[in-house]
Structures are given as C-alpha cells and as structure tokens.
Backbone atoms as SQL, in Angstrom:
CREATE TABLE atoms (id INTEGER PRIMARY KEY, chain TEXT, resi INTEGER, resn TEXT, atom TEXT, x REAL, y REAL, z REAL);
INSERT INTO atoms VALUES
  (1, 'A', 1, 'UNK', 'N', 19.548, 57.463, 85.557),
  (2, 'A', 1, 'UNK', 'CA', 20.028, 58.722, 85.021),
  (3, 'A', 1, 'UNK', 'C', 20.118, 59.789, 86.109),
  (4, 'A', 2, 'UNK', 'N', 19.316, 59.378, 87.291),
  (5, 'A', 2, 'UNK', 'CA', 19.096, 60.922, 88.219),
  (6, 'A', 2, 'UNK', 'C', 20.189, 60.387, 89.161),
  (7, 'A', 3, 'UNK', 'N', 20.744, 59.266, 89.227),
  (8, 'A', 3, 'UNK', 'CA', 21.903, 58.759, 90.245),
  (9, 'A', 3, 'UNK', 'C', 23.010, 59.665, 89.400),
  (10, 'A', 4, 'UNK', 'N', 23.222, 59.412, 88.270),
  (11, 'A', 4, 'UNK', 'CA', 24.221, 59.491, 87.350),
  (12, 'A', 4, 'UNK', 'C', 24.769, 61.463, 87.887),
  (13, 'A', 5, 'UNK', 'N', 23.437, 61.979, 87.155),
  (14, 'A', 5, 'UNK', 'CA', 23.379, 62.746, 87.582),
  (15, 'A', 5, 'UNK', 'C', 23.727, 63.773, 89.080),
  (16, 'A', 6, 'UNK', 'N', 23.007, 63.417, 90.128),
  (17, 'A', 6, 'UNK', 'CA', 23.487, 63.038, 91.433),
  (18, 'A', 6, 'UNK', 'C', 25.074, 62.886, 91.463),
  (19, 'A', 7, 'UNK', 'N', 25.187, 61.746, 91.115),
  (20, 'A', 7, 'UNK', 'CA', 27.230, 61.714, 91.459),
  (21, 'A', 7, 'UNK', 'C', 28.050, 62.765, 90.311),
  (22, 'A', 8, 'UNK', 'N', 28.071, 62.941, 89.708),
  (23, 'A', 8, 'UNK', 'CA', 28.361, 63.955, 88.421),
  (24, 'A', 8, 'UNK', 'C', 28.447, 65.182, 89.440),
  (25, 'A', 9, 'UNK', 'N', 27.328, 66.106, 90.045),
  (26, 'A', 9, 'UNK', 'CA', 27.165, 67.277, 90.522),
  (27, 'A', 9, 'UNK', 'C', 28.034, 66.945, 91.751),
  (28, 'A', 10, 'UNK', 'N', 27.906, 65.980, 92.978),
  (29, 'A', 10, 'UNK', 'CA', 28.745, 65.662, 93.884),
  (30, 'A', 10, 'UNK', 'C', 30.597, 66.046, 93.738),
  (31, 'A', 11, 'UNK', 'N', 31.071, 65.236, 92.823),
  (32, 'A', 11, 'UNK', 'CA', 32.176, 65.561, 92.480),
  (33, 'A', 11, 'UNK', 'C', 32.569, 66.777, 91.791),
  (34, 'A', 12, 'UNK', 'N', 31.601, 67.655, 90.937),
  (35, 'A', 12, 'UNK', 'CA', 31.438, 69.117, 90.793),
  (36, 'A', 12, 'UNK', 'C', 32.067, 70.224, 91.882),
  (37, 'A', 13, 'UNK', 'N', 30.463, 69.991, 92.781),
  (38, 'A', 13, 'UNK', 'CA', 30.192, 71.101, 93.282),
  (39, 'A', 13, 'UNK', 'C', 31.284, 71.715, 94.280),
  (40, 'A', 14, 'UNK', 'N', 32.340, 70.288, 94.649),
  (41, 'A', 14, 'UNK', 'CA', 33.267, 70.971, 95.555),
  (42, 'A', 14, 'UNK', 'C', 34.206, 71.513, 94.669),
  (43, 'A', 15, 'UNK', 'N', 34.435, 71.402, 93.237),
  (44, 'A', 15, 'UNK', 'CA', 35.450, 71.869, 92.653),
  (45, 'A', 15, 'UNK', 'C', 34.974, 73.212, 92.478),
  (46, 'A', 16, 'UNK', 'N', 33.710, 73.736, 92.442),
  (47, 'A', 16, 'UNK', 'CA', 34.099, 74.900, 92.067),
  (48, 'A', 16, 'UNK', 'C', 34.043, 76.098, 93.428),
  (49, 'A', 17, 'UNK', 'N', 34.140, 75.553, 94.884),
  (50, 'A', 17, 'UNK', 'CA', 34.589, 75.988, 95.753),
  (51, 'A', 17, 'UNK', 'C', 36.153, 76.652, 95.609),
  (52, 'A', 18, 'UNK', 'N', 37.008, 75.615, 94.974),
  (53, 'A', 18, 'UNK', 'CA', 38.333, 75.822, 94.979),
  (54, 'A', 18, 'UNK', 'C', 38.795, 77.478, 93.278),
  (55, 'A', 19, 'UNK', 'N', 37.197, 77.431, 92.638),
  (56, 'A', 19, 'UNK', 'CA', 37.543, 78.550, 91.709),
  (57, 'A', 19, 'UNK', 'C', 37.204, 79.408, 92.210),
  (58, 'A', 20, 'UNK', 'N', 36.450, 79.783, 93.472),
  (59, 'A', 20, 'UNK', 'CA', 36.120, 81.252, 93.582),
  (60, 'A', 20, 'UNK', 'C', 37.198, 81.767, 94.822),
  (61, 'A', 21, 'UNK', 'N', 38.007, 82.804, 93.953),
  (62, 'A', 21, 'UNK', 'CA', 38.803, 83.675, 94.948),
  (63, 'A', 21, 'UNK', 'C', 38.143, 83.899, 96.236),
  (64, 'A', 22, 'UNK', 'N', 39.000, 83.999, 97.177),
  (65, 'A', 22, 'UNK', 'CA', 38.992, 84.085, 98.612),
  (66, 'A', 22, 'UNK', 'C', 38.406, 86.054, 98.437),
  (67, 'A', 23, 'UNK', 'N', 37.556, 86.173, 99.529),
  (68, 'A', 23, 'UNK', 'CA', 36.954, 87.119, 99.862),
  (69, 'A', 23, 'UNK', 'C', 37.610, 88.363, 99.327),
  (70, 'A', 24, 'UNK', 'N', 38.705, 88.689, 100.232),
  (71, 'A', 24, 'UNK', 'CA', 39.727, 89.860, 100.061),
  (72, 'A', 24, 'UNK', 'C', 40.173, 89.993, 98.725),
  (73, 'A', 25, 'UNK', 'N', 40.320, 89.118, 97.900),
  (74, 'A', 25, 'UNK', 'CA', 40.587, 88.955, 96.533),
  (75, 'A', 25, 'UNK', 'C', 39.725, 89.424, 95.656),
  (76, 'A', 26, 'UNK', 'N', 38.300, 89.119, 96.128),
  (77, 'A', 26, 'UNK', 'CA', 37.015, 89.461, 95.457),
  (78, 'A', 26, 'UNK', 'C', 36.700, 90.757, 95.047),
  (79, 'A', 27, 'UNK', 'N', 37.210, 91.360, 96.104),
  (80, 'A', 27, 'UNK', 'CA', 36.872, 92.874, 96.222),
  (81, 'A', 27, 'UNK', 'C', 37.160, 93.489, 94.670),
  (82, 'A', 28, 'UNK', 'N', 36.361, 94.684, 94.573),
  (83, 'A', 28, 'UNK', 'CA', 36.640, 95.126, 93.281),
  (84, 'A', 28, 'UNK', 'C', 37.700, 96.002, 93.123),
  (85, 'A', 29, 'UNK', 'N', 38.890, 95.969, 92.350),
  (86, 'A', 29, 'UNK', 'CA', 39.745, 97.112, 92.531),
  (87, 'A', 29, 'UNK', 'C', 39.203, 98.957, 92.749),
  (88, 'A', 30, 'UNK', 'N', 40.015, 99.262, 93.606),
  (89, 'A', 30, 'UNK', 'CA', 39.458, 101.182, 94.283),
  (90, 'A', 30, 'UNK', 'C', 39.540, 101.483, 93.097),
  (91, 'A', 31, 'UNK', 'N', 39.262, 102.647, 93.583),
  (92, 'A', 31, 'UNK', 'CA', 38.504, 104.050, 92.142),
  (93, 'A', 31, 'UNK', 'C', 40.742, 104.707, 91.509),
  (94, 'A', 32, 'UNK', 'N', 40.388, 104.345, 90.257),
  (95, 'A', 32, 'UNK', 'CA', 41.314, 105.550, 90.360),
  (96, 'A', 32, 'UNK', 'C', 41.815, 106.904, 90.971),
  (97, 'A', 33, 'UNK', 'N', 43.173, 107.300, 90.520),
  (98, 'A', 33, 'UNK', 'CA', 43.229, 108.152, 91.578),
  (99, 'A', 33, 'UNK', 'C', 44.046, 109.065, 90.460),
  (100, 'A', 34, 'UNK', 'N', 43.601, 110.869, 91.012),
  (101, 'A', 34, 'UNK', 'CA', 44.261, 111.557, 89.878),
  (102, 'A', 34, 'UNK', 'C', 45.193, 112.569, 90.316),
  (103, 'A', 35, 'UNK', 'N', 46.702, 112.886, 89.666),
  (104, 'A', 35, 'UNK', 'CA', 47.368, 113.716, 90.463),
  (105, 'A', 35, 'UNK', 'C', 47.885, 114.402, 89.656),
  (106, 'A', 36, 'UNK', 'N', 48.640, 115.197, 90.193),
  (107, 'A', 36, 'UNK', 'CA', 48.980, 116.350, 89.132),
  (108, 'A', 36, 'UNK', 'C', 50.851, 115.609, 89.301),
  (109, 'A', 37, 'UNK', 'N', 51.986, 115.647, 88.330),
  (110, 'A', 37, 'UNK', 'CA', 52.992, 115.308, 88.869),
  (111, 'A', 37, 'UNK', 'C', 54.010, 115.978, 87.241),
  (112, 'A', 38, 'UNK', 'N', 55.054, 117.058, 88.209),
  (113, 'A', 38, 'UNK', 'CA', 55.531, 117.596, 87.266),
  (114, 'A', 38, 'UNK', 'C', 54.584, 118.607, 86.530),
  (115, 'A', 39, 'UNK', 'N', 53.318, 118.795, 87.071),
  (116, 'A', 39, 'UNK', 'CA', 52.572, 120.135, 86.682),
  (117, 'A', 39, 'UNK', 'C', 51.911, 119.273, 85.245),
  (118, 'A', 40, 'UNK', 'N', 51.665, 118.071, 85.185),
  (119, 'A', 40, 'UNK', 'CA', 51.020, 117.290, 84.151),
  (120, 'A', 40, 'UNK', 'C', 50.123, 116.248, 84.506),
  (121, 'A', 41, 'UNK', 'N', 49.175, 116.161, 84.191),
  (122, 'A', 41, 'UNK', 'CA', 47.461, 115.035, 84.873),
  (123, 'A', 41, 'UNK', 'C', 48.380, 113.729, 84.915),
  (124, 'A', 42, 'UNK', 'N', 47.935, 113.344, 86.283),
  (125, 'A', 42, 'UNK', 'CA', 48.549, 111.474, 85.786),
  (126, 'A', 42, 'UNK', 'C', 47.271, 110.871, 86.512),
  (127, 'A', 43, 'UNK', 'N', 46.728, 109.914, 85.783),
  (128, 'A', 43, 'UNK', 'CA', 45.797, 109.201, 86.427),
  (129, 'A', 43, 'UNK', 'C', 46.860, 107.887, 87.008),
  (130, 'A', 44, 'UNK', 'N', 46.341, 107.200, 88.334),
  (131, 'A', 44, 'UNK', 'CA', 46.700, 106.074, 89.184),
  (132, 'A', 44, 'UNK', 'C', 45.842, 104.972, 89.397),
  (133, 'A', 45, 'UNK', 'N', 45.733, 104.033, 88.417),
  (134, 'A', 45, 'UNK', 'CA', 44.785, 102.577, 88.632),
  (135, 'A', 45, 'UNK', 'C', 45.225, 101.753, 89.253),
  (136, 'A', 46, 'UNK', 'N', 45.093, 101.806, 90.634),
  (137, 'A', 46, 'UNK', 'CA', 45.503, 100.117, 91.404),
  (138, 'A', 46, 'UNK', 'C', 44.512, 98.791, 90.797),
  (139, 'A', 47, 'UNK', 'N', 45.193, 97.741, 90.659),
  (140, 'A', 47, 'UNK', 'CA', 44.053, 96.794, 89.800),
  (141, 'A', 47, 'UNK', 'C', 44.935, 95.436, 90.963),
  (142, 'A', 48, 'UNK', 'N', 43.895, 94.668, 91.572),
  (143, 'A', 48, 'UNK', 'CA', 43.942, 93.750, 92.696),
  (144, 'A', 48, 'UNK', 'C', 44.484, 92.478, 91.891),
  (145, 'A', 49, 'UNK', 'N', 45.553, 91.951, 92.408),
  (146, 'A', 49, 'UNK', 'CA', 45.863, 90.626, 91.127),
  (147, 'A', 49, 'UNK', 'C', 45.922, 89.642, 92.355),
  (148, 'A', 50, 'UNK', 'N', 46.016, 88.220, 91.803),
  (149, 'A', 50, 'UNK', 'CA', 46.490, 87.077, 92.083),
  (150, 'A', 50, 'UNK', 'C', 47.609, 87.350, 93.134),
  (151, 'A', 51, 'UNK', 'N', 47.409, 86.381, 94.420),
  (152, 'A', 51, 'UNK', 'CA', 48.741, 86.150, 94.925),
  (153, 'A', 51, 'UNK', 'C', 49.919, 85.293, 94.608),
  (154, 'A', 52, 'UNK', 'N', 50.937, 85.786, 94.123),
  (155, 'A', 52, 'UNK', 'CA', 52.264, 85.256, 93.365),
  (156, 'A', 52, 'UNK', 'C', 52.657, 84.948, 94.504),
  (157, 'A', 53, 'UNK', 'N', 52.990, 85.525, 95.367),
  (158, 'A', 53, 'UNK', 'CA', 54.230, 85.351, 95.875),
  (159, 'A', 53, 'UNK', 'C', 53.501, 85.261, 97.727),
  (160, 'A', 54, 'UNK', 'N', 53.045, 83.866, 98.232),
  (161, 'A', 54, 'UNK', 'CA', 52.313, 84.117, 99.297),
  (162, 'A', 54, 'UNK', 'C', 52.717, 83.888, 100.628),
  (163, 'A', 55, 'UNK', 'N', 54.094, 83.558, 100.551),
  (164, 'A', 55, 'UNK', 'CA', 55.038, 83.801, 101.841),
  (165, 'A', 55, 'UNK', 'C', 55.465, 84.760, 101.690),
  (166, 'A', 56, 'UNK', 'N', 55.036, 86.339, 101.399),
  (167, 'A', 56, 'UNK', 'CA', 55.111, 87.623, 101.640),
  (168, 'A', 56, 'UNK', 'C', 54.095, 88.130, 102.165),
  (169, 'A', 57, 'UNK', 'N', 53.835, 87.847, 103.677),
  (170, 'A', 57, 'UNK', 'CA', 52.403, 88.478, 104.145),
  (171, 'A', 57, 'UNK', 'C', 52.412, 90.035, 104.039),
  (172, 'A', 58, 'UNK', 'N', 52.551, 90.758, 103.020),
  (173, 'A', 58, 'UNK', 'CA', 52.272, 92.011, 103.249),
  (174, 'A', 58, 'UNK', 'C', 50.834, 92.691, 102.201),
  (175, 'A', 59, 'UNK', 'N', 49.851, 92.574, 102.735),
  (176, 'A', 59, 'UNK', 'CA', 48.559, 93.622, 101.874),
  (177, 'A', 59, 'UNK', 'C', 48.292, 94.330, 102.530),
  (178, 'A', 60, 'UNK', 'N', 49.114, 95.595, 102.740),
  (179, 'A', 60, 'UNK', 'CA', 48.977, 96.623, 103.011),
  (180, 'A', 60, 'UNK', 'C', 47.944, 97.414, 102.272),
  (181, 'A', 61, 'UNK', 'N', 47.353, 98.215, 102.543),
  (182, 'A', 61, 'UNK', 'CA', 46.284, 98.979, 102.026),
  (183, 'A', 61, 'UNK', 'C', 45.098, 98.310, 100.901),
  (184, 'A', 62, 'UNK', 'N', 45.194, 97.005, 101.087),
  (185, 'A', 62, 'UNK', 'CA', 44.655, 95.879, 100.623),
  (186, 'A', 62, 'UNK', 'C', 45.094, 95.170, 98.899),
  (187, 'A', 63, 'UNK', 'N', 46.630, 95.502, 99.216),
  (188, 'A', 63, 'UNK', 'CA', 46.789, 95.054, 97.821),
  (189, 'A', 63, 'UNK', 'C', 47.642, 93.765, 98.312),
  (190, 'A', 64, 'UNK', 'N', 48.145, 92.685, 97.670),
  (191, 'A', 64, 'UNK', 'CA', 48.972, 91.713, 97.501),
  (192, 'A', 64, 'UNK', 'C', 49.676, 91.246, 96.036),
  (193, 'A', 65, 'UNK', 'N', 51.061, 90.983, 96.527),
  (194, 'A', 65, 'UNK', 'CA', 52.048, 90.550, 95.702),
  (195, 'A', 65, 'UNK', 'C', 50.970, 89.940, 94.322),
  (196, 'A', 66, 'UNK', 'N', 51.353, 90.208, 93.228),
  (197, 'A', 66, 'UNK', 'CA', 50.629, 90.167, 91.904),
  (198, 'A', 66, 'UNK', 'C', 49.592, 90.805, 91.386),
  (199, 'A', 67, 'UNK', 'N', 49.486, 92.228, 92.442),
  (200, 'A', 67, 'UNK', 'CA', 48.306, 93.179, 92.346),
  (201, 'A', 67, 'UNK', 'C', 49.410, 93.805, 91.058),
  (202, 'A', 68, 'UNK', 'N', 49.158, 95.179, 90.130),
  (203, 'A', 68, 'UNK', 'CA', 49.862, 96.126, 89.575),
  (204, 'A', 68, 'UNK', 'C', 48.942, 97.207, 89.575),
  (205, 'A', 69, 'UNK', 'N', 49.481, 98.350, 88.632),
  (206, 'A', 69, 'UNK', 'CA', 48.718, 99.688, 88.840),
  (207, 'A', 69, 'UNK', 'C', 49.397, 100.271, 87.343),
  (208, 'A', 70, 'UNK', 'N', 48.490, 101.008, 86.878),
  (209, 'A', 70, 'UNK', 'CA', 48.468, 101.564, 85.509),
  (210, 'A', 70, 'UNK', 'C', 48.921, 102.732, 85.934),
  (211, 'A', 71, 'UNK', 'N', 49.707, 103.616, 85.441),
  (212, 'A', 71, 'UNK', 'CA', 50.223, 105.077, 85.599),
  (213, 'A', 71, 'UNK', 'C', 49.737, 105.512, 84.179),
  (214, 'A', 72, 'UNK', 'N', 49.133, 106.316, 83.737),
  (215, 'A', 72, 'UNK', 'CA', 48.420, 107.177, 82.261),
  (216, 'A', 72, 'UNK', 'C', 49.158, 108.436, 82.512),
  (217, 'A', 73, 'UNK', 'N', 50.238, 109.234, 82.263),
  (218, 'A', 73, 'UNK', 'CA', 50.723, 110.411, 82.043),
  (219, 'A', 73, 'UNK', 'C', 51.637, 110.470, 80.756),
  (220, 'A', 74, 'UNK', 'N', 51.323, 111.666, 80.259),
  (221, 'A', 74, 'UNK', 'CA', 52.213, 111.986, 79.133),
  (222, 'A', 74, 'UNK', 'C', 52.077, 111.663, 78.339),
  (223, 'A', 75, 'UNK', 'N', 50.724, 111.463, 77.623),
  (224, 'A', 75, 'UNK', 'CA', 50.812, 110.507, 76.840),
  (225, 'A', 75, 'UNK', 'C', 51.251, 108.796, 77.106),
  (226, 'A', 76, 'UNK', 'N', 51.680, 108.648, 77.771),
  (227, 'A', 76, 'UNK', 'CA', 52.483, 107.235, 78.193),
  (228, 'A', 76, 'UNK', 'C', 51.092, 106.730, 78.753),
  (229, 'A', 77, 'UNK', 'N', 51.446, 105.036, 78.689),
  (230, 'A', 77, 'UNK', 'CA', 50.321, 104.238, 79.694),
  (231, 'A', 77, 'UNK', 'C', 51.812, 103.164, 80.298),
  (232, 'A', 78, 'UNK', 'N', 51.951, 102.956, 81.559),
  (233, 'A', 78, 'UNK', 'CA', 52.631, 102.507, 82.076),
  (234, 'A', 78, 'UNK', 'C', 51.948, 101.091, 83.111),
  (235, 'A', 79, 'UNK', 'N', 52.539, 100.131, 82.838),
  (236, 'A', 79, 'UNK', 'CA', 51.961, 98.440, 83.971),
  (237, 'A', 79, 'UNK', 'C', 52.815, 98.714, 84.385),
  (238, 'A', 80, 'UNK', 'N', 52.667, 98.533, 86.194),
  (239, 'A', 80, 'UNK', 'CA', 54.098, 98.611, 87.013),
  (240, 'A', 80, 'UNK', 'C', 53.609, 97.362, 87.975),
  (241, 'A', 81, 'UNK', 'N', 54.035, 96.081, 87.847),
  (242, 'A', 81, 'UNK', 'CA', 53.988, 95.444, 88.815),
  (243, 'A', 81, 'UNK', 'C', 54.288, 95.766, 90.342),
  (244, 'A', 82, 'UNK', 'N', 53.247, 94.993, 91.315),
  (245, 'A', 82, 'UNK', 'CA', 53.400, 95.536, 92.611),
  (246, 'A', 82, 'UNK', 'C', 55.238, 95.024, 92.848),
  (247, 'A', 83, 'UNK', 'N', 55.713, 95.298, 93.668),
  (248, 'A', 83, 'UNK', 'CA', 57.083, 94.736, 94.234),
  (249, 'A', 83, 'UNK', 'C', 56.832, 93.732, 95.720),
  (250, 'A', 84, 'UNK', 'N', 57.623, 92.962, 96.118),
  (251, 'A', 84, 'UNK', 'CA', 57.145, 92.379, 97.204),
  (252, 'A', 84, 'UNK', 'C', 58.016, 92.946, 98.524),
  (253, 'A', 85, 'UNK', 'N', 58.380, 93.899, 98.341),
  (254, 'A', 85, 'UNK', 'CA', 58.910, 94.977, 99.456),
  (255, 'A', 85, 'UNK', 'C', 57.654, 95.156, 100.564),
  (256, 'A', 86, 'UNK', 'N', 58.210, 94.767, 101.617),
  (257, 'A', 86, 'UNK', 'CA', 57.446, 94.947, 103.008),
  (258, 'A', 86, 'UNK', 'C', 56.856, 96.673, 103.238),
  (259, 'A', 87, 'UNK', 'N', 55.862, 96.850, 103.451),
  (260, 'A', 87, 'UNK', 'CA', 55.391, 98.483, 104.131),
  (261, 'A', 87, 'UNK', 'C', 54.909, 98.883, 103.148),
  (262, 'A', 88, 'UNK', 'N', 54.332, 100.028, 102.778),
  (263, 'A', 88, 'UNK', 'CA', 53.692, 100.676, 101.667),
  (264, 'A', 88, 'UNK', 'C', 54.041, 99.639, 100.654),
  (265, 'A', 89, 'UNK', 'N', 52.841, 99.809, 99.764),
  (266, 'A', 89, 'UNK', 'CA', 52.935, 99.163, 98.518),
  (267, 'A', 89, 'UNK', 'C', 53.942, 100.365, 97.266),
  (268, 'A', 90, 'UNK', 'N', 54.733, 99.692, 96.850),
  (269, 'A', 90, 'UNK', 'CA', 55.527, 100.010, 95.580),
  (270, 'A', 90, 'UNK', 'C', 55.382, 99.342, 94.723),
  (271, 'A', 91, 'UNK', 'N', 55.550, 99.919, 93.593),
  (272, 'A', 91, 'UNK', 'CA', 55.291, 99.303, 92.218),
  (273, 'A', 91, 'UNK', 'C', 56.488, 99.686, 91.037),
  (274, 'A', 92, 'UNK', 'N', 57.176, 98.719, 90.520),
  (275, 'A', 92, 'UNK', 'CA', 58.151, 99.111, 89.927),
  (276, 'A', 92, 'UNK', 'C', 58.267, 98.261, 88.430),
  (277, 'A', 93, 'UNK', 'N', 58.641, 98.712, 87.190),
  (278, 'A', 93, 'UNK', 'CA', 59.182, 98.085, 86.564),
  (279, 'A', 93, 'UNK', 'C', 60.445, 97.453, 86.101),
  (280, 'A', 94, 'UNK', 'N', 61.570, 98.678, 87.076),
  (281, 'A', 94, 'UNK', 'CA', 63.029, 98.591, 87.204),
  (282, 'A', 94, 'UNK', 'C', 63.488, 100.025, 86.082),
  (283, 'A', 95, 'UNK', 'N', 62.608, 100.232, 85.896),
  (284, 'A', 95, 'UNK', 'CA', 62.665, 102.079, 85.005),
  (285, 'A', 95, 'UNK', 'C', 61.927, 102.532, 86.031),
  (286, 'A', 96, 'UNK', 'N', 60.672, 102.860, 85.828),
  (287, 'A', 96, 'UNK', 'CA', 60.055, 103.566, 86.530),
  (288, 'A', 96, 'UNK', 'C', 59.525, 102.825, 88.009),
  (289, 'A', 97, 'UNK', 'N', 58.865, 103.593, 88.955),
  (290, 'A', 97, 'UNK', 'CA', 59.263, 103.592, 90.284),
  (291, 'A', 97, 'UNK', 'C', 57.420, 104.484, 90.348),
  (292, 'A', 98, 'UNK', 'N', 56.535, 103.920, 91.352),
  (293, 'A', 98, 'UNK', 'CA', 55.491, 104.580, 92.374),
  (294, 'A', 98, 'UNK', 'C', 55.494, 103.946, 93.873),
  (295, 'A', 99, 'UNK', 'N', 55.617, 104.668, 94.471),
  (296, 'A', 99, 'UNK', 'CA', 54.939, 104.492, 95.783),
  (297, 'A', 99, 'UNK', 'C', 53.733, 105.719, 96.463),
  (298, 'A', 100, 'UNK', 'N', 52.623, 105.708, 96.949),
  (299, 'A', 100, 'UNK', 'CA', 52.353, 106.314, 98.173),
  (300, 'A', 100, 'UNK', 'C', 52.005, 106.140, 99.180),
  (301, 'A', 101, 'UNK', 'N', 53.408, 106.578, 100.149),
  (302, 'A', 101, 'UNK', 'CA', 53.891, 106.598, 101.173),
  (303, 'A', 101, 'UNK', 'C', 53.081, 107.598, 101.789),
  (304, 'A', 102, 'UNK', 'N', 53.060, 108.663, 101.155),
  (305, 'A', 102, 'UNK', 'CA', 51.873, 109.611, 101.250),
  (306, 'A', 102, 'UNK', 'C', 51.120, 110.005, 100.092),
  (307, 'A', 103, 'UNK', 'N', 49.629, 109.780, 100.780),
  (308, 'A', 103, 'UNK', 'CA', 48.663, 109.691, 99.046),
  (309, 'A', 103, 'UNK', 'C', 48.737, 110.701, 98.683),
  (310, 'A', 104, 'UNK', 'N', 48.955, 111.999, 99.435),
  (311, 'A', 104, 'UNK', 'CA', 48.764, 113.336, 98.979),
  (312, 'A', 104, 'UNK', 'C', 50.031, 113.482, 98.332),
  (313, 'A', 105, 'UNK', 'N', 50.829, 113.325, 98.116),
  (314, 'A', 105, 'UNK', 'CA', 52.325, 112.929, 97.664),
  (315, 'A', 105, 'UNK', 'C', 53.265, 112.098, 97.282),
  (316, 'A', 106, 'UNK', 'N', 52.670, 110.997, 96.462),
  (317, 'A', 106, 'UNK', 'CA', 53.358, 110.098, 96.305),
  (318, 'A', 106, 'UNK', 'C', 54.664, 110.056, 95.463),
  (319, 'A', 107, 'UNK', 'N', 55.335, 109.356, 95.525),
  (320, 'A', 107, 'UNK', 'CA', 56.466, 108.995, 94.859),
  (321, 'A', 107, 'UNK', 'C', 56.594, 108.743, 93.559),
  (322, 'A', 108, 'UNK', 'N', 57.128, 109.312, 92.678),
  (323, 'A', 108, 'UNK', 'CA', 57.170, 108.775, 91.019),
  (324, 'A', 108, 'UNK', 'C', 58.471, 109.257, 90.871),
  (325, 'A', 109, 'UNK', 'N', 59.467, 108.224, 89.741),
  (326, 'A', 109, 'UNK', 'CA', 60.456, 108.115, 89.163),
  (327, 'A', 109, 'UNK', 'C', 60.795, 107.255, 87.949),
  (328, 'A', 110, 'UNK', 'N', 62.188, 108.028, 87.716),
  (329, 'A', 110, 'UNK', 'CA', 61.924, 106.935, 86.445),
  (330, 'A', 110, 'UNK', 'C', 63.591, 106.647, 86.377),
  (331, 'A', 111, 'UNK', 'N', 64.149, 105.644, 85.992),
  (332, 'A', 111, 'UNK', 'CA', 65.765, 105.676, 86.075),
  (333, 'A', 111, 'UNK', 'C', 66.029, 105.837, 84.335),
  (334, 'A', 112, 'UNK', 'N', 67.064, 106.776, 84.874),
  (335, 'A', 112, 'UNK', 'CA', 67.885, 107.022, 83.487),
  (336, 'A', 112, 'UNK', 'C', 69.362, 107.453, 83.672),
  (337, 'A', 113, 'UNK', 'N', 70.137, 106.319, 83.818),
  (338, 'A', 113, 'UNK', 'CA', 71.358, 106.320, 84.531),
  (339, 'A', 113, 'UNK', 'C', 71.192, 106.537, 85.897),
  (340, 'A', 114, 'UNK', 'N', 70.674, 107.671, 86.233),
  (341, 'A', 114, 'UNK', 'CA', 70.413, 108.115, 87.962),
  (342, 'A', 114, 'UNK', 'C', 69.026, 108.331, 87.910),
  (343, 'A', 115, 'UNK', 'N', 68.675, 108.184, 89.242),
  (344, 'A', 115, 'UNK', 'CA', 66.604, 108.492, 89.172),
  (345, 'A', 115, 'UNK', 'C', 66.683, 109.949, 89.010),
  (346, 'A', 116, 'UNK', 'N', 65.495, 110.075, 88.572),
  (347, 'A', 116, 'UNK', 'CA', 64.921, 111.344, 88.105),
  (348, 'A', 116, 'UNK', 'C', 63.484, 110.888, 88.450),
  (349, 'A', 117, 'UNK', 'N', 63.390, 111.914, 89.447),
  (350, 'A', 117, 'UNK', 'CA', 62.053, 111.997, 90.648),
  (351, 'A', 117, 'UNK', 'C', 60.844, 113.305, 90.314),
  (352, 'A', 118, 'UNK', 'N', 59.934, 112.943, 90.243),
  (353, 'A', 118, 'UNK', 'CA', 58.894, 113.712, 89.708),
  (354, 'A', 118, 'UNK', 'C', 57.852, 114.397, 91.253),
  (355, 'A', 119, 'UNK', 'N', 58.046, 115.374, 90.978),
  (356, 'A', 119, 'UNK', 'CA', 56.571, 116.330, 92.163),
  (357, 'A', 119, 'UNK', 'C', 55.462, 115.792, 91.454),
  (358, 'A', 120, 'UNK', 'N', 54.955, 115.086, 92.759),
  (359, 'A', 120, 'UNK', 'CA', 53.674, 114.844, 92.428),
  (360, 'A', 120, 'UNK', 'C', 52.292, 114.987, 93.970),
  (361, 'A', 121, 'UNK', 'N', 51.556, 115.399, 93.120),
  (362, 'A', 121, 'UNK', 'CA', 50.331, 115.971, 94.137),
  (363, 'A', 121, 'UNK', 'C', 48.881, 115.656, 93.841),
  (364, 'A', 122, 'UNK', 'N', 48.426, 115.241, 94.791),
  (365, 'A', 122, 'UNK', 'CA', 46.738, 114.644, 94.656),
  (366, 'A', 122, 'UNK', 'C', 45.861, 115.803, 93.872),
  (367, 'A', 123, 'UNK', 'N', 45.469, 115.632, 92.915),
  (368, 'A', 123, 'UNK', 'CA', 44.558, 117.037, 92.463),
  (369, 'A', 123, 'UNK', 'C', 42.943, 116.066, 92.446),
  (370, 'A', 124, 'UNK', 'N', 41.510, 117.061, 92.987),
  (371, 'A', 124, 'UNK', 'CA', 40.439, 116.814, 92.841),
  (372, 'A', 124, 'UNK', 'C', 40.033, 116.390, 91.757);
C-alpha cells in the first residue's frame, strides 16, 4: 500500500508544477486607481489575466495579453479587454477605448460614429 502510494504521489507531484502560474503571473493585481474624467469619479481596476496571446512579448507595466481592467464611471461598470498593441497597455472593447500613456492623464473614449474623448485626471 505505501509503494502504491509512493507511485500515485510520484506521478502527482510533477503535475501540479505545471498548475501553478509562473511568478510574474502570480503577482496580485495593483491597487485601483481613481480619476476624475469629464469632472465625474471613475475608478480604474487593472486585473492580471492569463496569457492569450504569447507571441506578443509586450508586459509593459506588468500586464500581458489577457490581462483587462474594469472602468466604474457613471453609473456604468465597463470590462475592457487588454489589446495586444505593442507600448503602453490599451484596453478596448471596440466602443470604448483606455490607455495611460500618461497616468496623470490617461486616455478615455468611447465611439459613437466618431470618438468622443473624455478629460481625464488622476484625483487623490
């Protein structure tokens, strides 16, 4: 029974090497982030996902392709998948539109026939 045992855990223990995410993955997603945009609170949740797409070496600011980010304004709650666009991370649904390019200023839009681009600013 303790052989049995023995080979049972053997063939285990390397499998669950292959379930635990790689380091950088591990990490816990950053703190939200809160801005003022259009003179209205928007909170910014980056949330760290799975790599989809992994012949896109870009984790910039430590996110990777299948990361997304919650936008909370207006009443609205918005999922914007990351995009696999090289340089700053963007996040788009194909309506709406974030990047920051600059954190103190990032980018928000939303398409409605033509973009319509929102002021937005880091508030404490």
């Amino acid at each position: 029974m303790t052989q049995l045992i023995a080979a049972v855990m053997a063939v285990l223990l390397p499998l669950c090497c292959l379930l635990t995410p790689p380091q950088s993955l591990a990490a816990a997603d950053p703190s939200p982030e809160h801005f003022l945009c259009d003179g209205d609170p928007l909170l910014a949740d980056v949330h760290i996902g799975a790599v989809d797409a992994p012949g896109i070496p870009n984790t910039a600011r430590g996110t990777v392709p299948g990361s997304f980010i919650v936008l909370e304004w207006r009443g609205v709650s918005l999922q914007l998948p990351r995009t696999n666009n090289a340089g700053t991370p963007s996040y788009s649904d194909g309506r709406w539109w974030w990047q920051a390019l600059d954190p103190e200023h990032p980018g928000f839009a939303q398409r409605r026939g033509a973009w319509e681009h929102y002021s937005c600013e880091a508030s404490p």
